[in-house]
C-alpha positions as CSV (number, residue, x, y, z in Angstrom):
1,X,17.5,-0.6,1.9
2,X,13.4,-0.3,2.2
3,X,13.9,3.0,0.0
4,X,15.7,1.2,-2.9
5,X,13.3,-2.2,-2.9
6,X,10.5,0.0,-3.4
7,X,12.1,2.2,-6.2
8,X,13.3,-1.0,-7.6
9,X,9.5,-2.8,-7.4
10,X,7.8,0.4,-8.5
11,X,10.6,0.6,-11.9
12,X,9.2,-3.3,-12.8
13,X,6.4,-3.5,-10.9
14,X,3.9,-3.7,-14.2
15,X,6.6,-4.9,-17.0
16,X,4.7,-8.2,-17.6
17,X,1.1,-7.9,-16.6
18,X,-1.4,-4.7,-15.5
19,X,-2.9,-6.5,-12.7
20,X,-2.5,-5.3,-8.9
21,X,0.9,-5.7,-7.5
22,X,0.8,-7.4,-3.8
23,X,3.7,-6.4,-1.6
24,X,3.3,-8.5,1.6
25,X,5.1,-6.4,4.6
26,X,6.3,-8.3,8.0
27,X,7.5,-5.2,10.0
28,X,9.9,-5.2,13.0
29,X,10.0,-2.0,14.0
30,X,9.9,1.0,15.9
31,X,6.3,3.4,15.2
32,X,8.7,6.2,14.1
33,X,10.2,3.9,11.3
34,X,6.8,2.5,10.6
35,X,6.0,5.9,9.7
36,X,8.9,6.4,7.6
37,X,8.4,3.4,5.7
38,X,4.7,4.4,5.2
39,X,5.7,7.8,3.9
40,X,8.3,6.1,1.7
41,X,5.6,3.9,-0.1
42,X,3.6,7.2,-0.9
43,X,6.5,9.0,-2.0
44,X,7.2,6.3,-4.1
45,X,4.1,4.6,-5.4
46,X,2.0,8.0,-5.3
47,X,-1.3,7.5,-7.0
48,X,-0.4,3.7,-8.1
49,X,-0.8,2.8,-3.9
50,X,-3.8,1.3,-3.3
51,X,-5.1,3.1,0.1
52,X,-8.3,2.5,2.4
53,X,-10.8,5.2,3.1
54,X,-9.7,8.0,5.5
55,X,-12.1,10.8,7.1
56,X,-11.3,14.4,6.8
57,X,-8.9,13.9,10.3
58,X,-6.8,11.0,8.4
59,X,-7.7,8.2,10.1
60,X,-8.8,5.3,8.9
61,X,-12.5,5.0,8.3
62,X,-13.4,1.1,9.9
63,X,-16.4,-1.1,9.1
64,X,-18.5,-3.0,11.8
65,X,-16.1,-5.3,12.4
66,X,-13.2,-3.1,12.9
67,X,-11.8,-3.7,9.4
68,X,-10.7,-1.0,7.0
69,X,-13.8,-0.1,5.2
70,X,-14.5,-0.3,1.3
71,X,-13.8,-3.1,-0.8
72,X,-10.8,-4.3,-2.8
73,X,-11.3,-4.1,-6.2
74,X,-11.6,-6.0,-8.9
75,X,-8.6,-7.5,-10.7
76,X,-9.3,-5.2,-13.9
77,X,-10.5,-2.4,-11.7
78,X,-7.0,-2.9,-9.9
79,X,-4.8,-2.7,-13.1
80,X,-1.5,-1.3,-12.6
81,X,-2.5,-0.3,-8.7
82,X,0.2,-1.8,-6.1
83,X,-1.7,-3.3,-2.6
84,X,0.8,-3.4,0.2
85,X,-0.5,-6.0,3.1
86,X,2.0,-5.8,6.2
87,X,1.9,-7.7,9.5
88,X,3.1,-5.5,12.9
């Protein structure tokens, strides 16, 4: 299941190397398990999750270009942080 490949990543996630984790996400599903899966990673990763900017409503605070503002951060900055990517 979603829930136990995540619990699984985030027990070895960092046992050979600090540096930032990518999980690369293709999604086919419904927006109600989209959520689920979102609150999952929280859950699960807590403060190691790598998330964008969000205003005082929650959403997502965008750039110029309709991208999620901010930066990503360094490699060393990044150490033992987990970026999830996913594709809709």
């Amino acid at each position: 299941s979603f829930n136990a490949i995540c619990q699984t990543i985030h027990s070895h996630a960092f046992a050979k190397s600090p540096y930032p984790l990518i999980l690369s996400i293709e999604q086919h599903c419904s927006e109600g398990n989209l959520r689920r899966q979102a609150d999952m990673l929280r859950e699960i990763f807590g403060d190691s999750l790598l998330r964008p900017d969000c205003d005082a409503q929650g959403n997502l605070v965008l750039d110029q270009h309709g991208n999620p503002a901010g930066s990503l951060p360094t490699p060393e900055e990044g150490k033992h942080r987990i970026i999830c990517k996913s594709k809709l």
